[in-house]
C-alpha positions as YAML, in Angstrom:
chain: A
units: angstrom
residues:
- id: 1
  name: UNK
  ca: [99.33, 95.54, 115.55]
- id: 2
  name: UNK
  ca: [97.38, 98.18, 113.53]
- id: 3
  name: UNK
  ca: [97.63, 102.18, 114.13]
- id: 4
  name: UNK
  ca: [94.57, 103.46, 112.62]
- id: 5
  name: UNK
  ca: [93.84, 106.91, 112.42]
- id: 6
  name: UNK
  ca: [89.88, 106.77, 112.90]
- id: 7
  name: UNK
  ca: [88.66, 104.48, 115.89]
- id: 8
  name: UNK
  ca: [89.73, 101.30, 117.29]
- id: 9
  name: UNK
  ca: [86.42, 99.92, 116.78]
- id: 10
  name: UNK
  ca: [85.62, 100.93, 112.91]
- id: 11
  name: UNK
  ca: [89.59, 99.36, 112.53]
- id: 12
  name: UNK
  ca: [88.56, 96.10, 113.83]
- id: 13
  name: UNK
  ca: [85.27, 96.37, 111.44]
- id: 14
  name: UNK
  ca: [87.37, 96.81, 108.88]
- id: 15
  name: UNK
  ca: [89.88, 94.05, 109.40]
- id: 16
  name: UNK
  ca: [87.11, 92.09, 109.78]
- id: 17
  name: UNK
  ca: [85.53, 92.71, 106.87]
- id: 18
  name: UNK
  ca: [88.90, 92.05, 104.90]
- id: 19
  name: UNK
  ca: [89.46, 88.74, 106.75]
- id: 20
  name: UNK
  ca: [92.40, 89.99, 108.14]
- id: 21
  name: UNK
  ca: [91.67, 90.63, 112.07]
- id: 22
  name: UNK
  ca: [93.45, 87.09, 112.71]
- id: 23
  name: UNK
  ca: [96.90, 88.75, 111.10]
- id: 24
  name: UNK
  ca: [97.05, 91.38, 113.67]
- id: 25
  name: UNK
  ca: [96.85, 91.39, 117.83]
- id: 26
  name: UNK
  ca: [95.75, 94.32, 118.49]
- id: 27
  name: UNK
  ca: [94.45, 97.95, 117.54]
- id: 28
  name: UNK
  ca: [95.69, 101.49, 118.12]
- id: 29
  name: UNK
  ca: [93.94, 104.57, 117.64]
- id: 30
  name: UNK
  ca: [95.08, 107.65, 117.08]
- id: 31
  name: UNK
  ca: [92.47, 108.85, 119.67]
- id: 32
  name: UNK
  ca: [94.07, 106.94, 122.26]
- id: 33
  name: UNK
  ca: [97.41, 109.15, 122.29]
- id: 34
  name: UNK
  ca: [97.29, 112.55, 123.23]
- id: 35
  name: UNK
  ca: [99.89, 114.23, 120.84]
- id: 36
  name: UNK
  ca: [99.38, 113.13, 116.84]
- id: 37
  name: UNK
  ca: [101.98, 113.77, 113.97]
- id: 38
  name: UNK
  ca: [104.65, 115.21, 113.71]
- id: 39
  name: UNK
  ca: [105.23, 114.31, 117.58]
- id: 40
  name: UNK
  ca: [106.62, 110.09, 117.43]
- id: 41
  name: UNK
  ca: [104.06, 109.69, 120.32]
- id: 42
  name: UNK
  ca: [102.33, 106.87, 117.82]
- id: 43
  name: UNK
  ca: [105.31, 105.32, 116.99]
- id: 44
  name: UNK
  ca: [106.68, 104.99, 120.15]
- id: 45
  name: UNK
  ca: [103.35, 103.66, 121.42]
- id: 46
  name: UNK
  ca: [103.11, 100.56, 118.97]
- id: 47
  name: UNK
  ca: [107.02, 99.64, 119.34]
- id: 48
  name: UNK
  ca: [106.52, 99.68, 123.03]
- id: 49
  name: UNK
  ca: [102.83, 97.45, 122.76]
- id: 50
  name: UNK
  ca: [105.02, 95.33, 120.13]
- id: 51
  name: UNK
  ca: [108.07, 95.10, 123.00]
- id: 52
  name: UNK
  ca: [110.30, 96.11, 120.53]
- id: 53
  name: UNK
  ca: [112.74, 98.92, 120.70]
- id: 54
  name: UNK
  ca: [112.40, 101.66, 118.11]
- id: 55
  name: UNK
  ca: [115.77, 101.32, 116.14]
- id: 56
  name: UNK
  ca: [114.09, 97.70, 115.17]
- id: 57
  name: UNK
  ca: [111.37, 99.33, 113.30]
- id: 58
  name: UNK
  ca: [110.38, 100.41, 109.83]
- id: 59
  name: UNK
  ca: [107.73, 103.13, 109.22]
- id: 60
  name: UNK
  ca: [106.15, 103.46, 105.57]
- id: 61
  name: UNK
  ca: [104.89, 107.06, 105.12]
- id: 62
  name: UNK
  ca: [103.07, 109.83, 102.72]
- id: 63
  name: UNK
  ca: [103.63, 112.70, 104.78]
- id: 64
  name: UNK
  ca: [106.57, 115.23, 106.34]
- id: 65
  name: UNK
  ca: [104.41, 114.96, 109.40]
- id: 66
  name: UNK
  ca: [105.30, 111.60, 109.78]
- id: 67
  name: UNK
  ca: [108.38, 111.39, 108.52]
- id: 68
  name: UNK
  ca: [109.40, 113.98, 111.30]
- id: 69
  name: UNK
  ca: [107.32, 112.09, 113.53]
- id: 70
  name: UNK
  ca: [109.10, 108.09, 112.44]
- id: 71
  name: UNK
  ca: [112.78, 109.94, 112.92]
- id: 72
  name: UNK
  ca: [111.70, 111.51, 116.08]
- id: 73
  name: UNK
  ca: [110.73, 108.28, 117.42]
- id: 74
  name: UNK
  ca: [114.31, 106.58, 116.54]
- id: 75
  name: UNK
  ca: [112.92, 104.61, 113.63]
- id: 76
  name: UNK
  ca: [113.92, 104.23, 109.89]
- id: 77
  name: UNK
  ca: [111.67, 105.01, 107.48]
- id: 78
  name: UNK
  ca: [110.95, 105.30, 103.47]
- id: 79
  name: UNK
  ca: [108.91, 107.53, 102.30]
- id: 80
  name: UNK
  ca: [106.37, 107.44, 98.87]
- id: 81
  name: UNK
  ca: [105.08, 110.68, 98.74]
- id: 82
  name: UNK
  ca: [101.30, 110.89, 98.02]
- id: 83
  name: UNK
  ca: [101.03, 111.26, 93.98]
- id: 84
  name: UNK
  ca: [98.33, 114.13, 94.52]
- id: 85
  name: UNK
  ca: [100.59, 116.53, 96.78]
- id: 86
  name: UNK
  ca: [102.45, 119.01, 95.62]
- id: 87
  name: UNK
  ca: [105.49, 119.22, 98.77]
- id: 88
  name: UNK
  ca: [108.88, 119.30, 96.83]
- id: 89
  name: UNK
  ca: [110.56, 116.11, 97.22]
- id: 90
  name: UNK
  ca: [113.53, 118.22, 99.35]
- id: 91
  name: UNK
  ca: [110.84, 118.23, 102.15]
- id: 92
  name: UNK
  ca: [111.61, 114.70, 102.30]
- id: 93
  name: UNK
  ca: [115.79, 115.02, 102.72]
- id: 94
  name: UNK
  ca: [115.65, 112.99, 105.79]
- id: 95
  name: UNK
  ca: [114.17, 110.07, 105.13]
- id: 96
  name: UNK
  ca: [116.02, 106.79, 104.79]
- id: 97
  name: UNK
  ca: [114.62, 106.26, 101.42]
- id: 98
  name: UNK
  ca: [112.19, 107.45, 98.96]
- id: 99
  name: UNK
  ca: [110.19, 105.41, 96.54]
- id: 100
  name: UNK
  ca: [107.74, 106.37, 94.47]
- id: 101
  name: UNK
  ca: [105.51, 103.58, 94.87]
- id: 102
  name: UNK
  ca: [105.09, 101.31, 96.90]
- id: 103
  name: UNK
  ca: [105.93, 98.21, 94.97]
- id: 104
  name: UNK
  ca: [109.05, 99.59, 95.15]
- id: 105
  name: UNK
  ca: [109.60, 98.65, 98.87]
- id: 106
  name: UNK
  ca: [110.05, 95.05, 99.53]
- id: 107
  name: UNK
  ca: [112.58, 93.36, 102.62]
- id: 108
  name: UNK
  ca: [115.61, 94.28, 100.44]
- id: 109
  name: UNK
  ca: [114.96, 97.91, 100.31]
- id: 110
  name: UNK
  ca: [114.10, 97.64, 104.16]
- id: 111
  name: UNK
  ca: [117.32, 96.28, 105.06]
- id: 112
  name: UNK
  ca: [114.92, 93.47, 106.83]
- id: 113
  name: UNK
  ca: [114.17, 95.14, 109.67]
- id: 114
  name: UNK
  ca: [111.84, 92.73, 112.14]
- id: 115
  name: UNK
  ca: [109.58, 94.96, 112.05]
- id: 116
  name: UNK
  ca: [107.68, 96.55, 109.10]
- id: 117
  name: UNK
  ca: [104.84, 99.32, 108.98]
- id: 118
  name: UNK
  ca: [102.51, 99.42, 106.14]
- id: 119
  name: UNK
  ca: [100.74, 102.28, 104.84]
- id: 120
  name: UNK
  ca: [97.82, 102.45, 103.53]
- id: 121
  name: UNK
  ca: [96.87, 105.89, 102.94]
- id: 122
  name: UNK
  ca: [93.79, 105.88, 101.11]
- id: 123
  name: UNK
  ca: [92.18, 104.03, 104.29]
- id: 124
  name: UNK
  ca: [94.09, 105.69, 106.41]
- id: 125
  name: UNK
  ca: [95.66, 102.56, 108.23]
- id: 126
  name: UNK
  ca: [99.65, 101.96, 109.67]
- id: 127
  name: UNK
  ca: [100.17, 98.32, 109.48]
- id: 128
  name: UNK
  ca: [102.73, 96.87, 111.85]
- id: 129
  name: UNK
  ca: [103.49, 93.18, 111.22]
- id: 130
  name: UNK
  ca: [106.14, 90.31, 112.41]
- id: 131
  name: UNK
  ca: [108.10, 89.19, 109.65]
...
């Protein structure tokens, strides 16, 4: 599954374009929930289209928003804070982890969780993948 935050349909473009729509089963839109971050509605959403329980996932994020939003929704999560921000690094006290990049992250540093998301700020895309 992908959680993208523009449209379901430019996500799919997108994938497609990358040769990576066969890698993932379905899209999410942020446009299809009705509460965004900090609120885990999104998170909650793609563990339950993924029939997986929360405590099972991962979530990879930039942001307090989401972090707030990850821990909300019962999930771990690491956070690499965006380079270009300027939020102290205490804003970050509850995550599970921070990196600062992320190479950092790999299956050891994510306790191998089954489930992992991926984020990909610059585009704006949440990856979430079977290991």
């Amino acid at each position: 599954m992908i959680r993208s935050l523009c449209s379901s349909r430019l996500t799919i473009t997108r994938l497609k374009k990358f040769k990576l729509k066969p890698k993932f089963k379905c899209a999410l839109s942020d446009t299809e929930i009705d509460r965004g971050k900090p609120f885990p509605d999104i998170f909650l959403n793609v563990a339950q289209k993924m029939k997986v329980k929360p405590e099972e996932c991962l979530v990879l994020e930039d942001s307090v928003a989401g972090l707030k939003a990850a821990k909300s929704a019962g999930m771990k999560c690491i956070v690499c804070p965006d380079k270009f921000s300027k939020i102290d690094i205490k804003e970050f006290k509850t995550a599970d982890k921070i990196v600062k990049s992320l190479k950092d992250v790999n299956l050891g540093t994510a306790h191998s969780p089954e489930l992992f998301f991926d984020i990909l700020s610059s585009q704006g895309f949440c990856l979430l993948k079977n290991l």
